[in-house]
Backbone as CSV, one residue per row, in Angstrom:
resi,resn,N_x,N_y,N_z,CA_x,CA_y,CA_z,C_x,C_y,C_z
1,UNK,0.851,-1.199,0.000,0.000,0.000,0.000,0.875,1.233,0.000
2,UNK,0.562,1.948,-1.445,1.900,3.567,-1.231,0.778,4.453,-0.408
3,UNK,1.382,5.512,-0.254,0.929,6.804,0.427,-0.427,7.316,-0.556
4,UNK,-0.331,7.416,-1.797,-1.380,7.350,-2.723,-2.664,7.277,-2.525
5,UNK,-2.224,5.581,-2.224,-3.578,4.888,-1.995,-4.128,5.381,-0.454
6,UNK,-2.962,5.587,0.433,-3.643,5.769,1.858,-3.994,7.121,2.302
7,UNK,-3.969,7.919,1.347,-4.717,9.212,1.183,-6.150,8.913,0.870
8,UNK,-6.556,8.368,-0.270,-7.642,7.976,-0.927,-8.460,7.032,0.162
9,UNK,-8.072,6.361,1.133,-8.828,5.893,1.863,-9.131,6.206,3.128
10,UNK,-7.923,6.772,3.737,-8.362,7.714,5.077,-9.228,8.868,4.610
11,UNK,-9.758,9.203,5.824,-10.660,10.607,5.978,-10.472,11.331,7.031
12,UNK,-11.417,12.237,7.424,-11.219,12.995,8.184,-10.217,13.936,8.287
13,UNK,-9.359,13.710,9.512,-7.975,14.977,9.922,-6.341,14.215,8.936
14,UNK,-6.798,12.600,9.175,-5.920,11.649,9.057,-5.678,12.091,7.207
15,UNK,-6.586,11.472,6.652,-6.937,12.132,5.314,-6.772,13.521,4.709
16,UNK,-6.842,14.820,5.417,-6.209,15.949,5.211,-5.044,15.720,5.479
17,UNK,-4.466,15.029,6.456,-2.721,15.922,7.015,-2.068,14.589,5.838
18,UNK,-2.420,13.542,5.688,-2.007,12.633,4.322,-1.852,13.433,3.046
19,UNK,-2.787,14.443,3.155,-3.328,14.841,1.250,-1.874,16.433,1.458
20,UNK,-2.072,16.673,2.398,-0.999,18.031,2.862,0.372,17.326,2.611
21,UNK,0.684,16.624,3.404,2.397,16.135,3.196,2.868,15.412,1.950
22,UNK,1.880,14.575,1.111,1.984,14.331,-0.016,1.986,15.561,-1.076
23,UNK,1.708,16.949,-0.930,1.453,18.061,-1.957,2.725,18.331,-1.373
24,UNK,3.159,18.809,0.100,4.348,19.351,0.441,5.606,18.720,1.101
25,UNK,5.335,17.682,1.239,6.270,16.754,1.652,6.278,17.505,3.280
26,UNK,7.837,17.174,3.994,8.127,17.278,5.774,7.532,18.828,5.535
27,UNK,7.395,19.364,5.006,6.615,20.838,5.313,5.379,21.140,5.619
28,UNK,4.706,20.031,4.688,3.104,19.934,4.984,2.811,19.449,6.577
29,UNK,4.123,18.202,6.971,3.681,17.801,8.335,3.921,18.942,9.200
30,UNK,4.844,20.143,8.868,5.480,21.273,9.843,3.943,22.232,9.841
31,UNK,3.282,22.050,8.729,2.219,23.076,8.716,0.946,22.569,9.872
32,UNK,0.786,21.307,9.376,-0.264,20.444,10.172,-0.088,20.794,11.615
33,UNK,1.020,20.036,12.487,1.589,20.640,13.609,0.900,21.651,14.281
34,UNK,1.628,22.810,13.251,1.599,24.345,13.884,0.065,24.424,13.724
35,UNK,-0.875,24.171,13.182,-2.301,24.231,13.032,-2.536,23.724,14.208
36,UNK,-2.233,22.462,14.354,-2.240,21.247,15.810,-2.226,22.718,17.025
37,UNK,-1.512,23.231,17.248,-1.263,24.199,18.220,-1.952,24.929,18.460
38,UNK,-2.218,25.575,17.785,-3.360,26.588,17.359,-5.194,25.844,17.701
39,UNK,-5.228,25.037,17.172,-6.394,24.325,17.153,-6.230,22.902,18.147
40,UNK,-6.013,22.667,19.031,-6.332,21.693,19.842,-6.734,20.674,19.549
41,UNK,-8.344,20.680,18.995,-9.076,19.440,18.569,-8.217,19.038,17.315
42,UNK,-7.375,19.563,16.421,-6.286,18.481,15.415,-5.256,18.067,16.535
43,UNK,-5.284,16.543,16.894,-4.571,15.614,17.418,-3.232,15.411,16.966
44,UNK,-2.481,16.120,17.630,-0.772,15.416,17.273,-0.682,14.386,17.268
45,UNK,-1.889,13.359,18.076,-1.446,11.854,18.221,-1.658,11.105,17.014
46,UNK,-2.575,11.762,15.992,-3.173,11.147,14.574,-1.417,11.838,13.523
47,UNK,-1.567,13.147,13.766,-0.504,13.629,12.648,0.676,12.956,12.998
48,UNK,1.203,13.067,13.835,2.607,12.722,13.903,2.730,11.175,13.624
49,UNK,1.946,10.200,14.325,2.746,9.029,13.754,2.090,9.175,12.462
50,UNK,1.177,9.526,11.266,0.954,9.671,10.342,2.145,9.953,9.331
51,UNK,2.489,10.971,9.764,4.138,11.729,9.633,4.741,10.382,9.434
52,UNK,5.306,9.889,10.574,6.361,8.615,10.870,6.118,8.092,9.796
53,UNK,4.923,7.429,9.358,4.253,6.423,8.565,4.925,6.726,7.136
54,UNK,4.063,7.811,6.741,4.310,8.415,5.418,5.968,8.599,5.375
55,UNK,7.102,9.004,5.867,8.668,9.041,5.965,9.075,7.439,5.705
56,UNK,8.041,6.481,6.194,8.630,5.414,5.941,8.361,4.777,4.690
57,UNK,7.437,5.454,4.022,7.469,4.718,2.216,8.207,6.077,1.693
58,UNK,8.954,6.248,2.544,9.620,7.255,1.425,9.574,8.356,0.970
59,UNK,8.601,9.177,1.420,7.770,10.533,0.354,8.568,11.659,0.960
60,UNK,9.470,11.546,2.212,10.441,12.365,2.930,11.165,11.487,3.715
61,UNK,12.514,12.256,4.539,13.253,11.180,5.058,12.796,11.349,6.471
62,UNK,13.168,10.556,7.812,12.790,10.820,9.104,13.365,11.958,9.746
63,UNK,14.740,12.411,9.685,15.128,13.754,9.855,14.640,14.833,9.200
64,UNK,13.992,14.692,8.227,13.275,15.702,7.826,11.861,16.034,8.231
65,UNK,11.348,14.798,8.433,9.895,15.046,9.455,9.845,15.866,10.926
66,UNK,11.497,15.103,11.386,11.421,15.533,12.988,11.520,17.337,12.660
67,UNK,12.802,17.470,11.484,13.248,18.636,11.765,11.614,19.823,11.657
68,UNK,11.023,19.217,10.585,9.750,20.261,10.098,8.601,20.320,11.243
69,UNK,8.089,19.031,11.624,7.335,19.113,12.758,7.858,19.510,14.255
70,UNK,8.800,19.826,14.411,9.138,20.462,15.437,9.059,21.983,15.467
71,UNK,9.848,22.526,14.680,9.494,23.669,13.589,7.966,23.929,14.190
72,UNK,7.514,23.314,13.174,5.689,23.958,13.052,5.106,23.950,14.744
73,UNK,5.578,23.165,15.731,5.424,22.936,17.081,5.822,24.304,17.281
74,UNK,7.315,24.665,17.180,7.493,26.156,17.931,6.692,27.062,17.219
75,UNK,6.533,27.174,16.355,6.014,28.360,15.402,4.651,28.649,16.029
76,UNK,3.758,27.424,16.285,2.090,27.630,16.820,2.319,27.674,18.163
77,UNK,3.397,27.415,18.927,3.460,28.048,20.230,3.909,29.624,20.634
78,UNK,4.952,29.466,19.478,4.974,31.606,19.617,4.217,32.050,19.520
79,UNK,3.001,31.709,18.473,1.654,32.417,18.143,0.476,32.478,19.684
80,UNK,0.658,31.539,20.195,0.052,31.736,21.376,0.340,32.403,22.087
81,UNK,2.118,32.042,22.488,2.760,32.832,23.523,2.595,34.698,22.891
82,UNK,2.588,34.945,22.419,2.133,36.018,21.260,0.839,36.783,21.551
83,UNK,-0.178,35.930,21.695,-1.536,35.568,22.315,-1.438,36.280,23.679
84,UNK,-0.439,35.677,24.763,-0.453,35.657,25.802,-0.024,37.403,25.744
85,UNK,1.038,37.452,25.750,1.626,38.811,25.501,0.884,39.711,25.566
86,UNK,0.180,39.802,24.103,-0.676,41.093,23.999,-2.328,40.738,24.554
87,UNK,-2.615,39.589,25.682,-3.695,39.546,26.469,-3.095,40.734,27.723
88,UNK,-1.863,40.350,28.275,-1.034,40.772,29.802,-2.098,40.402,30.671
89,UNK,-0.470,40.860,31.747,-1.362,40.646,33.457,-2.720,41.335,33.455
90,UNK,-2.417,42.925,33.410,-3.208,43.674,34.108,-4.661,43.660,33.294
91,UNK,-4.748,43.087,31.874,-5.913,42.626,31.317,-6.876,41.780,31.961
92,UNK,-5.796,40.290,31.906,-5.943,39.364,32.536,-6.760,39.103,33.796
93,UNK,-6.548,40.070,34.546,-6.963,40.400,36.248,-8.215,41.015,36.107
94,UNK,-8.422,42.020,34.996,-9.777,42.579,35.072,-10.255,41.970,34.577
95,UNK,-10.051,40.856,33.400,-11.069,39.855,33.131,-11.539,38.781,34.889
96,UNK,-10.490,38.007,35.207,-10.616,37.237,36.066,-11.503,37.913,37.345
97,UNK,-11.066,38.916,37.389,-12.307,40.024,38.520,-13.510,39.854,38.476
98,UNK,-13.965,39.239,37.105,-14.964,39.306,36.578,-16.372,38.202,36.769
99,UNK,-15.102,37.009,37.055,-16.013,35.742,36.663,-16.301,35.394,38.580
100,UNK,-17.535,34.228,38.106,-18.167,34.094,39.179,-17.229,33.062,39.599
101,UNK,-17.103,33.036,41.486,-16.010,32.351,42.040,-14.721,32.432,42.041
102,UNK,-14.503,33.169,41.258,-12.916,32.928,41.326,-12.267,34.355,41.369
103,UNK,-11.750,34.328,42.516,-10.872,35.510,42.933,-9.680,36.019,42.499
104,UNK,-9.460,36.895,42.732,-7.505,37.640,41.964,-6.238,37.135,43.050
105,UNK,-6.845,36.590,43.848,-6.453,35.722,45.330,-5.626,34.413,44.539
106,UNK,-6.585,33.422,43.536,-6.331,32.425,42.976,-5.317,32.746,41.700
107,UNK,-5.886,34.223,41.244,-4.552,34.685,40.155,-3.300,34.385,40.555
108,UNK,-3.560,35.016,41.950,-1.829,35.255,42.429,-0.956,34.382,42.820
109,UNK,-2.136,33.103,43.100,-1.320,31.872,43.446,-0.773,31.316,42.466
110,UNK,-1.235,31.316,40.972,-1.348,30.382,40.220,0.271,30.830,39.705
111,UNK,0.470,32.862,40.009,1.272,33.142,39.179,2.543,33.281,40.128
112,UNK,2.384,32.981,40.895,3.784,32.861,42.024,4.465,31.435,41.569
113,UNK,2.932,30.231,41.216,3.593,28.909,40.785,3.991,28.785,39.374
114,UNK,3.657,29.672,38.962,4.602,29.720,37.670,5.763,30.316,37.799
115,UNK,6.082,31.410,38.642,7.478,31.744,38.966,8.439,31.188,39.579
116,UNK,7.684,29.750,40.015,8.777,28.923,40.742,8.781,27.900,39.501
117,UNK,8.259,27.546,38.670,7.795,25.976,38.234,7.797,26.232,36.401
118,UNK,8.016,27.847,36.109,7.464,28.086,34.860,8.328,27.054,34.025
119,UNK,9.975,26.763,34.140,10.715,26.206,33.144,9.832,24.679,32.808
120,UNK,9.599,24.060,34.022,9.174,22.837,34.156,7.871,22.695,33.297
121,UNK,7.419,23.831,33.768,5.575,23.792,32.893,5.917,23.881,31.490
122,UNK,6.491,24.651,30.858,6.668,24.992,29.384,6.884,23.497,28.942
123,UNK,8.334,23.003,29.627,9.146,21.837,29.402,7.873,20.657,28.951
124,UNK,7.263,20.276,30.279,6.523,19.266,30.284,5.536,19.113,29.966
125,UNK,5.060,20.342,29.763,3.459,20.965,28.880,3.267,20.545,27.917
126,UNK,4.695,20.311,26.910,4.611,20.095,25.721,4.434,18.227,25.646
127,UNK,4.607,17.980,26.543,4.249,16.308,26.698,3.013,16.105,26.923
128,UNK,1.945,16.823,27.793,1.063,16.637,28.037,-0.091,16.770,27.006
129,UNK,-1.095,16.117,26.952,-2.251,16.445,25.959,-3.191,18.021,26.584
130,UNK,-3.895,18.491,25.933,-4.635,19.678,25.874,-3.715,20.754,26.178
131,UNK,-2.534,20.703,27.604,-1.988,21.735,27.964,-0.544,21.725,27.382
132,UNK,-0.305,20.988,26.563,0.339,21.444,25.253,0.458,22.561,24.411
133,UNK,-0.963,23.012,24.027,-0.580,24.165,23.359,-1.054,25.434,24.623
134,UNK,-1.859,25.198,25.880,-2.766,25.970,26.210,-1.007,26.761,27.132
135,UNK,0.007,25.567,27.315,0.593,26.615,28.192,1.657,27.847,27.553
136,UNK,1.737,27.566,26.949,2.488,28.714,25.745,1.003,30.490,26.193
137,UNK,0.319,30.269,26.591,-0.710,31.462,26.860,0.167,32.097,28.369
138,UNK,-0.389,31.551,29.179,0.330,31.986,30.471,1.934,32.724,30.464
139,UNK,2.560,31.388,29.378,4.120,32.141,29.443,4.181,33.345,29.108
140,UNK,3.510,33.992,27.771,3.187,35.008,27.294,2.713,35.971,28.232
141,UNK,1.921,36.048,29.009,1.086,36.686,30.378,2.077,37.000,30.978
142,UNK,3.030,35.571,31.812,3.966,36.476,32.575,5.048,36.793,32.040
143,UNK,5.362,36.788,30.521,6.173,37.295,29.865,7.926,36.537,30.045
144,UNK,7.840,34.786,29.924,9.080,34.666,29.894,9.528,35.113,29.147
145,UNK,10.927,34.986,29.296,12.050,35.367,28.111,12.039,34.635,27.140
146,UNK,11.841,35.332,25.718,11.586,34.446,24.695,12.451,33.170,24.377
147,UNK,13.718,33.686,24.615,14.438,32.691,24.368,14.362,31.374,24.848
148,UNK,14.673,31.471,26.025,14.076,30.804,27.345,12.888,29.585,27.079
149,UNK,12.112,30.712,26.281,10.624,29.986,26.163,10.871,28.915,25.279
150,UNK,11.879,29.587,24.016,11.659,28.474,22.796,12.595,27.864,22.848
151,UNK,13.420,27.596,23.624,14.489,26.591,23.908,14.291,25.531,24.810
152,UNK,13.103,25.639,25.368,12.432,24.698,26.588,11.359,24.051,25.445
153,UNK,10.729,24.720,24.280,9.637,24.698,23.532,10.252,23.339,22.935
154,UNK,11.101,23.804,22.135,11.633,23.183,20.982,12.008,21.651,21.452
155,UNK,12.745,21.841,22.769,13.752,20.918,23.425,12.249,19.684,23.854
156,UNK,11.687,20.430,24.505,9.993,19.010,24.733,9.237,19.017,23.853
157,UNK,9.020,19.918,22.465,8.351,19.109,21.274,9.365,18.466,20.449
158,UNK,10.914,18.482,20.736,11.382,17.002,19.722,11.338,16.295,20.814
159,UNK,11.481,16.125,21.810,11.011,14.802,22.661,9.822,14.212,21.941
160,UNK,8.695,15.005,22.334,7.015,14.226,21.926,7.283,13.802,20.450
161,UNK,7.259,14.857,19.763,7.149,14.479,18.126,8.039,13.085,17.976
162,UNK,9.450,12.837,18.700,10.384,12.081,17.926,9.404,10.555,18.571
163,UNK,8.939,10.590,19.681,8.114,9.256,19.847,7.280,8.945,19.245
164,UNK,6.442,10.158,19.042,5.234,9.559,18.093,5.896,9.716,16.800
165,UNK,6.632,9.874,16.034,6.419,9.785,14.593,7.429,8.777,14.630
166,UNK,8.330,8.289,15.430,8.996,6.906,15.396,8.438,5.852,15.511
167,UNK,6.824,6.035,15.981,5.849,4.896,16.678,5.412,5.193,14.973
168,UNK,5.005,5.881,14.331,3.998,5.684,13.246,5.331,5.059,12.195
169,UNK,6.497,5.275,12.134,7.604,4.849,11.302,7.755,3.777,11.441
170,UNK,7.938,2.603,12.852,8.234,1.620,12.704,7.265,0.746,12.492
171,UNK,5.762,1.124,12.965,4.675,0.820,13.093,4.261,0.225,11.660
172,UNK,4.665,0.988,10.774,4.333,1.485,9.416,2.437,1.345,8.993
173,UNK,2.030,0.674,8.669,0.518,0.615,8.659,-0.422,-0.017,9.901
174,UNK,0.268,-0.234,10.946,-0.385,-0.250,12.142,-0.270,1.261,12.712
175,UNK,0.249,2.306,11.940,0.551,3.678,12.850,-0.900,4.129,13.739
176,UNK,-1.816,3.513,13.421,-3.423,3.668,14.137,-3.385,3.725,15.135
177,UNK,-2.450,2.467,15.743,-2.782,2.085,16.723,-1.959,2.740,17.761
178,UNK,-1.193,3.662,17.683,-0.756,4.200,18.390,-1.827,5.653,19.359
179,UNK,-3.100,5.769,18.409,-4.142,6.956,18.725,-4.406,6.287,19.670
180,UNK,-4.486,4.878,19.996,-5.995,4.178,20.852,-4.688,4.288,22.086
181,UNK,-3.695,4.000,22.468,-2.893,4.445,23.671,-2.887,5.789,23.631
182,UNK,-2.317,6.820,23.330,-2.628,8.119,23.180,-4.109,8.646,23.776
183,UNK,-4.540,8.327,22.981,-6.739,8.289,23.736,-6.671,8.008,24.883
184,UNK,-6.306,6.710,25.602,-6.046,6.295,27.434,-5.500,7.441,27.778
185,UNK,-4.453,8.370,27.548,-3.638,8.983,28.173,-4.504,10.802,28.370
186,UNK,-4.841,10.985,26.859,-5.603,12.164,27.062,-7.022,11.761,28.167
187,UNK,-7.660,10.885,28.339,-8.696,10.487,28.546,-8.495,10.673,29.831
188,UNK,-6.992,10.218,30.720,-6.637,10.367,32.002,-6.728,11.540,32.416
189,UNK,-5.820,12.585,31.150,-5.796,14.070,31.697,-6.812,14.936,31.750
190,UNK,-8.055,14.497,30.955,-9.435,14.890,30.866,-10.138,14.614,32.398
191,UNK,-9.622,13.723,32.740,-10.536,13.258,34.226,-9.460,13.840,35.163
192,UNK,-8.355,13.782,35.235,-7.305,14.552,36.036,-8.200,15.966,36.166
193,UNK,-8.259,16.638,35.467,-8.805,18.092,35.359,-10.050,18.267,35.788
194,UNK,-11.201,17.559,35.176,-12.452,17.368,35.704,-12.556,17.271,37.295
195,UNK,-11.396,16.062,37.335,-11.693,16.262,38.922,-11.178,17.316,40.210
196,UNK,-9.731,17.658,39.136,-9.792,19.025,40.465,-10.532,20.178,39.957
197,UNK,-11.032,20.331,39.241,-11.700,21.520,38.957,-12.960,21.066,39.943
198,UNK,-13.531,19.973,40.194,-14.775,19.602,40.910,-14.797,19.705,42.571
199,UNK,-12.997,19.298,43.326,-12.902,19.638,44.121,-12.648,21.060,44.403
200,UNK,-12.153,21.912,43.612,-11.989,23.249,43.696,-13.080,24.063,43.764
201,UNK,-14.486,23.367,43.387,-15.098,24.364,43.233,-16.050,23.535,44.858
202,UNK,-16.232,22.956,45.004,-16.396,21.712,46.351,-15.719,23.188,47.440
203,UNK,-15.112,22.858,47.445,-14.183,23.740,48.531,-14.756,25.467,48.640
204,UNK,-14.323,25.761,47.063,-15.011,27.239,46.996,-16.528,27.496,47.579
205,UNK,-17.269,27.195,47.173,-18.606,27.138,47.491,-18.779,26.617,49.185
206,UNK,-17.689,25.980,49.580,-17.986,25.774,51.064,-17.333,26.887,51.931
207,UNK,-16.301,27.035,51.334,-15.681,28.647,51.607,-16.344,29.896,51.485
208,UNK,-17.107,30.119,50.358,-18.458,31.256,50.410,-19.542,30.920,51.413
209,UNK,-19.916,29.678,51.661,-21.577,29.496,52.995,-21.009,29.948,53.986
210,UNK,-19.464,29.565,54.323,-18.665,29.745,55.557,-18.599,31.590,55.787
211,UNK,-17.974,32.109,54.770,-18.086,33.559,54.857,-19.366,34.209,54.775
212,UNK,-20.602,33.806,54.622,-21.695,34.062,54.873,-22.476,34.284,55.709
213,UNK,-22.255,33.119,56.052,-22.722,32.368,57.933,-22.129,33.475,58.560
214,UNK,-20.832,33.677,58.725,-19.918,34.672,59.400,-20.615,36.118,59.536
215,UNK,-20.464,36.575,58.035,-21.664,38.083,58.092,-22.619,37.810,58.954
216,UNK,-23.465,37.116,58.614,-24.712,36.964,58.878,-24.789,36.840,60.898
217,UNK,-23.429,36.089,61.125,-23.715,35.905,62.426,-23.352,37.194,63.175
């Protein structure tokens, strides 16, 4: 089965980022990526070993996949971090002032733990599913040093990328099956989140009856 044919039969995202790297070769996968960043719901876990896959009949070499999809990784994270920037703090705060429950109290915590933890978050962010692209926003906010930023960027999206598109390379037409582990893992961090967001707000709301009661008494 060439790449040809496995354009013509995939669909969906799988089927676009196929029909892209076949028109542009490791560039099309650098474009896909940086879209990936930008847009969340396109799955690095489908493109990249896709990537792998397609490098392995040939249509580009594997150093050329890593080099382009890494690439397109930093590029849709500057655009955020970019994002972040021209949102700032003092925006930021009058939005958050805003919303129900949540105090400038919780701002300040969040942003003290990024001043201890920011290298680590960028670093490992880029491993993680959803907060992959979401933490490139914050950095921007508190304004790391660019450099800083994209040297931590770059350094944990060729980590991720080089696993998954080595899993879709050696894989070669099993590269599928690498989504359905990938899926367990986002699926974890989906319920990871769900659930402290559930105790957080558990707590909050018992923390407001408590300051209530108090007035009131």
């Amino acid at each position: 089965m060439d790449t040809t044919a496995n354009s013509t039969e995939l669909t969906g995202i799988a089927g676009w980022a196929v029909e892209l790297m076949e028109r542009l070769g490791g560039l099309g996968a650098g474009i896909a990526i940086a879209l990936e960043n930008l847009f969340p719901p396109l799955p690095s876990e489908v493109i990249l070993p896709l990537a792998g896959f397609t490098a392995g009949r040939g249509r580009f070499s594997l150093a050329e996949v890593l080099l382009w999809t890494t690439l397109g990784s930093v590029v849709g994270a500057l655009a955020l971090y970019g994002f972040g920037v021209a949102l700032g703090r003092d925006r930021l705060r009058r939005i958050v002032d805003r919303l129900p429950l949540v105090r400038l109290s919780d701002l300040d915590r969040t942003e003290a733990w990024f001043a201890r933890h920011g290298d680590k978050a960028v670093f490992f962010g880029r491993m993680i599913p959803i907060f992959r692209s979401l933490i490139s926003i914050p950095a921007g906010v508190e304004r790391m040093p660019l450099g800083r930023f994209t040297l931590l960027t770059t350094a944990g999206s060729l980590l991720w990328n080089t696993v998954f598109v080595l899993a879709g390379y050696f894989l070669g037409e099993n590269w599928h099956r690498v989504e359905d582990y990938a899926g367990v893992l986002q699926k974890l961090v989906i319920v990871g989140v769900l659930a402290g967001v559930s105790v957080w707000l558990v707590l909050r709301l018992r923390q407001l009856r408590g300051e209530r009661r108090a007035r009131i008494g």
